[in-house]
N, C-alpha and C positions, 0 to 999 in steps of 0.2 A: 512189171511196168506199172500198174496200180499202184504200188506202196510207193513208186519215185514220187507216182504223181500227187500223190497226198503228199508228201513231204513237201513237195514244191508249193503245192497250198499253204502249208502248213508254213513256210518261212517268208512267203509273202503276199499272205492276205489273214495270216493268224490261226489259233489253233481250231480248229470246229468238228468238221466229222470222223477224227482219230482217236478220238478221244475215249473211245469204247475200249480200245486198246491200250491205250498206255496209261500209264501212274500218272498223277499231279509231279513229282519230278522228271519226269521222262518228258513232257509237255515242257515245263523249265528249262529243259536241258536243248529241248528246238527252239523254244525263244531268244535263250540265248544268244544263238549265232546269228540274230540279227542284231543284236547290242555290244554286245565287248569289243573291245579295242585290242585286246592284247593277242594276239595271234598262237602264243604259246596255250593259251585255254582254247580258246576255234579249237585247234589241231587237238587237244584230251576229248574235244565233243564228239568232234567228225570222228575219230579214229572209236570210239565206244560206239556212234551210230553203225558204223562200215561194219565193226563186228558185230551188231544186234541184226545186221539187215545183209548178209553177204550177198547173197544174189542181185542187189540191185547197185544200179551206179552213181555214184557221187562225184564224177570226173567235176560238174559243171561247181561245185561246192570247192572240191579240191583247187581247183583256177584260182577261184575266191583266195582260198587259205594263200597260196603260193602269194597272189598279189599283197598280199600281209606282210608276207614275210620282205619280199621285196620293197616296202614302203621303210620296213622298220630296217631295212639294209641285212639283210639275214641272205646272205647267197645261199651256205649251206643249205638251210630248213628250204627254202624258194626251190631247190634246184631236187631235192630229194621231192618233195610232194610233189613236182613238176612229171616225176619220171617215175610216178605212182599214177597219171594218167593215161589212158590206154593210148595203145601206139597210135591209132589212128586220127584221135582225137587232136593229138598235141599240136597240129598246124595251126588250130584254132586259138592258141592261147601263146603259140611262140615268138610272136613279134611285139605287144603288149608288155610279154617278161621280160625276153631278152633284153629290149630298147632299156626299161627302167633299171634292170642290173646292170646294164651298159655304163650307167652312172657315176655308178661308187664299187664295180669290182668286175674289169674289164676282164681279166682272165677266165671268172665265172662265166659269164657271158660268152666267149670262146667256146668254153668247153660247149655249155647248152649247144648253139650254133652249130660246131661240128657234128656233135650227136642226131641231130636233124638233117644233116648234111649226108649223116651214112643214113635215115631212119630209110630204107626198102619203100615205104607202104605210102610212100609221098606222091601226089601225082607230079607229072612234068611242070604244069604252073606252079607246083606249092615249091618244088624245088628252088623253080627262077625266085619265087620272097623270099628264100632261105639264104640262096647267093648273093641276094641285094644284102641281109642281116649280115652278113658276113662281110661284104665289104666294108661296110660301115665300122664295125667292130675291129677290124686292123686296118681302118683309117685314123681311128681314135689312136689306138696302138702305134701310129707312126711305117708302120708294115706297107708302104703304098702298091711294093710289087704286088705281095698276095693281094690285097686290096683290089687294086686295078685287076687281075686275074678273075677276081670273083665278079665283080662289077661287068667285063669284057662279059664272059656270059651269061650273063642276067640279059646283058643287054641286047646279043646277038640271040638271046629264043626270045625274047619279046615282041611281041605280033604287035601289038601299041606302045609306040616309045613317047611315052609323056616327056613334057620339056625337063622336069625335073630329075627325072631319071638320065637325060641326055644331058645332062650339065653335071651330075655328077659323076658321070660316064668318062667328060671330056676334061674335068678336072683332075683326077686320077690317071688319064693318060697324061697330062701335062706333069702334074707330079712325078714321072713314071720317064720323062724324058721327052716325051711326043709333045711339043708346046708347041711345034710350027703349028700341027695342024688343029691344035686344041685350042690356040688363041681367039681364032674367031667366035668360036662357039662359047667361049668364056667370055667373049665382050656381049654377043646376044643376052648369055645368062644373066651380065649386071644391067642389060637394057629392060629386060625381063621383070628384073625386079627379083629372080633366085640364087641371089648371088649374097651369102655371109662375107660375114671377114676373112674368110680363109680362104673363099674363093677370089674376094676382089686381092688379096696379097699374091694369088698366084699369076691371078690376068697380069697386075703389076711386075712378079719376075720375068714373065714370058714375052711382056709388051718389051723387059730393058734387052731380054736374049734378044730376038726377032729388029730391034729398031735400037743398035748400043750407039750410046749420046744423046737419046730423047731425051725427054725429061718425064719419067714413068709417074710422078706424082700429079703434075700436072695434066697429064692423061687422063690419071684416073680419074680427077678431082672430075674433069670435066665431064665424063661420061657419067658419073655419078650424080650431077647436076642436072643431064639431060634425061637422065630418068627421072627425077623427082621432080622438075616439071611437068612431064608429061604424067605422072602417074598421082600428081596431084589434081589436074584435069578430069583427071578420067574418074579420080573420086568424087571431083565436087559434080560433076554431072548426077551422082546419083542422088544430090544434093533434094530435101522436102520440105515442105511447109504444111505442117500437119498440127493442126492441136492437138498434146496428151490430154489423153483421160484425168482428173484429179485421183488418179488409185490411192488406193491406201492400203499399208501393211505395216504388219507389225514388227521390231528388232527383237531380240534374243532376248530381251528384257521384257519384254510385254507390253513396250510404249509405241503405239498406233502412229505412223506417219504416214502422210499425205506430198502426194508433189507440189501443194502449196508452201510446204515444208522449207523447200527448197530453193525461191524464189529468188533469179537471177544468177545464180548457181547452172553451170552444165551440171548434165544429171545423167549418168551411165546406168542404164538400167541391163541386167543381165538374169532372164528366166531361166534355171536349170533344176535337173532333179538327180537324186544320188544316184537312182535306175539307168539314167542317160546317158550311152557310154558317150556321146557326142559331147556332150554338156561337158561333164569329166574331163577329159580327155584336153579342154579348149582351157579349161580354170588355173594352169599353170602359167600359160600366158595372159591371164585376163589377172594375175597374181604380178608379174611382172606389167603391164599396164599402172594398177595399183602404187607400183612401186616408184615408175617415174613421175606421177602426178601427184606423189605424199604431203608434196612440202605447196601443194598449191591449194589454197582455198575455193578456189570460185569450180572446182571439178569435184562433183562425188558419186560414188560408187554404191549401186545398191544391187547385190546379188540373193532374189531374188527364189527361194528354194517355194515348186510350186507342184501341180500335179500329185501329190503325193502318195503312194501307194502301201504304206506302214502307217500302224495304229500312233506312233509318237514321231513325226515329220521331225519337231525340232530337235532332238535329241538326232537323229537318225544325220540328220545335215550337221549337226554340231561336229558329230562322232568323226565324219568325213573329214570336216577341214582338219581336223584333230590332228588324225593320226597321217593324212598326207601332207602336214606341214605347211598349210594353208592361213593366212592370216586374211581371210576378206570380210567386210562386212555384210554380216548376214542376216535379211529379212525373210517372213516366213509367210506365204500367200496360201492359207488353205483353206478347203471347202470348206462352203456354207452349207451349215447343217441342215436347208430346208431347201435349197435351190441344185443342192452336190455340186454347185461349179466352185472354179476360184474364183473367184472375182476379179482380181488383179490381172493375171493373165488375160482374162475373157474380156476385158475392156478393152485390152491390148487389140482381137480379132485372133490373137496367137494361134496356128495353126500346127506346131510343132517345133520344138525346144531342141540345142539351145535357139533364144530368140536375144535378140538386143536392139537396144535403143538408144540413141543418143537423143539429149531434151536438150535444148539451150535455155537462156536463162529468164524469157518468154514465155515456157511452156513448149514452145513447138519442138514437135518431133522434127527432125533433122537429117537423122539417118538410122535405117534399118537394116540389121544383116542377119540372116538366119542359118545355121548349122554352125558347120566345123571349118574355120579357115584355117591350112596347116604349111607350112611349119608356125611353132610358137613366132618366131621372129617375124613373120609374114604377117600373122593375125594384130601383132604390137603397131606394127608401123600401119596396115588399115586402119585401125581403132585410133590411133593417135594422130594422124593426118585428118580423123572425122570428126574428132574433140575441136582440134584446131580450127577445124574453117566453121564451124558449130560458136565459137567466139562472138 
């Protein structure tokens, strides 16, 4: 247990009291796997560490490696170091991998899932997330019976049926043939606001089964009108008028910006750190945000890498967007070497990341939201309804 815990030191706060022990390359060789990109060398390091150190465990490294692999679209290497973690561990890392190989190599993803499915050593809740992975996974697949199967009991041992669980509960029954009674609860889901495209196409078959000669588009139009009414409301209530701070940080280039910078300009600001699986996690969406505001000038985006807990922050955020495919623009807020705070964040009052900001083109703060809004789709349309009435 000792030697984990130097190791854990040792990959994220730098090399110091091990140092009695190991060589100048053996030191190199832990540095490393907080730098490289390529997952094929990770995997030569880890696997020389696990043999120099067999007694101790490196499940929480291996997670690491596998998410590597999974970024670079590697199912094989993802799926093999996945099931090099110990059995009891793997609930902890199975919904994070499965989801991302769910992407680009749905059969992989199957397998993983059932293997979880038989794993014994699962408690009864970890089983009910295992049966939701799986629905999912042969909803992609077009499979809706199993699908609906898997989902039916998830959803009948769930002690809290969250709405989003109950919508795609009822959606999959609809698929599955049961639309009488799915209908309603699929027209809640688009008043709701959890309702995709694929859910509003189904409320659509089931409104023309249920009501044949309506007219299903004009149904839907409307109900999807009286949600974005209301849900546009309900955003602008949380509507501010706050002065920002004039912060200031640096781009990737080393040129110092300020939000005078930006004057008359909306200005998204987004605090995150590579540590934060929340931060993480929200950047794919906040990438597709990005994407629908490209062609607009008077909107810009400042993402915002802060807290930093590695000896090189910008290298460390560089490497991230890197290797997940990331194109955002990246400023770098780190401590002052005489105060240790960030400054940027700390002007903010920032209590815990991710954080964000919308600035209109005043200055004033607008709108704040703090954590993780999920799904991607859900976070795009907040964020883009708060740009807008921020105008």
């Amino acid at each position: 247990m000792k030697k984990i815990l130097m190791f854990i030191a040792i990959l994220f706060t730098g090399y110091s009291g091990y140092s009695q022990q190991a060589e100048p390359a053996y030191k190199a060789s832990l540095d490393s796997l907080k730098i490289f990109i390529d997952p094929l060398k990770k995997e030569a390091i880890l696997e020389r560490l696990v043999k120099a150190h067999p007694g101790d465990s490196f499940d929480q490294y291996r997670a690491i490696l596998v998410d590597n692999f999974v970024v670079t679209k590697n199912s094989a290497k993802a799926l093999f170091h996945f099931n090099k973690i110990v059995e009891t561990a793997r609930i902890m890392y199975v919904g994070s991998v499965a989801t991302g190989i769910m992407a680009f190599d749905l059969k992989a993803a199957e397998t993983l899932i059932e293997q979880e499915l038989a794993n014994s050593t699962n408690a009864p809740e970890d089983r009910q997330f295992v049966l939701h992975l799986y629905s999912q996974v042969m909803d992609k697949q077009g499979d809706y019976k199993k699908a609906f199967a898997a989902i039916k009991a998830c959803y009948e041992q769930a002690v809290r049926k969250p709405a989003r669980l109950t919508a795609e509960y009822y959606y999959l029954m609809s698929k599955t043939g049961g639309y009488k009674e799915a209908f309603p609860e699929l027209e809640k889901a688009v008043l709701a606001g959890l309702a995709d495209d694929n859910y509003k196409a189904e409320l659509k078959s089931a409104y023309a089964k249920v009501n044949p000669g309506k007219d299903s588009n004009a149904y839907l139009a409307a109900l999807t009108n009286q949600f974005e009414e209301k849900y546009k409301t309900t955003i602008a209530a949380k509507m501010l008028d706050e002065q920002a701070p004039n912060f200031k940080v640096t781009d990737i280039k080393g040129k110092t910006v300020s939000l005078s910078d930006f004057k008359g300009k909306i200005v998204v600001l987004d605090f995150w750190a590579t540590w934060c699986g929340p931060c993480k996690k929200s950047l794919p969406a906040m990438q597709m945000l990005v994407k629908k505001y490209k062609n607009d000038p008077n909107v810009k985006f400042l993402f915002i890498h802060t807290w930093e807990t590695v000896k090189d922050p910008k290298s460390d955020a560089v490497n991230y967007l890197l290797t997940h495919n990331l194109d955002l623009p990246l400023y770098m807020d780190v401590k002052d070497p005489v105060t240790k705070a960030n400054p940027a964040v700390s002007s903010f009052g920032v209590k815990g990341i991710p954080a964000k900001f919308i600035i209109d083109g005043n200055g004033k703060i607008r709108f704040k939201e703090s954590g993780l809004v999920w799904p991607d789709e859900a976070a795009v349309k907040e964020l883009s309804t708060m740009v807008e009435l921020s105008r």
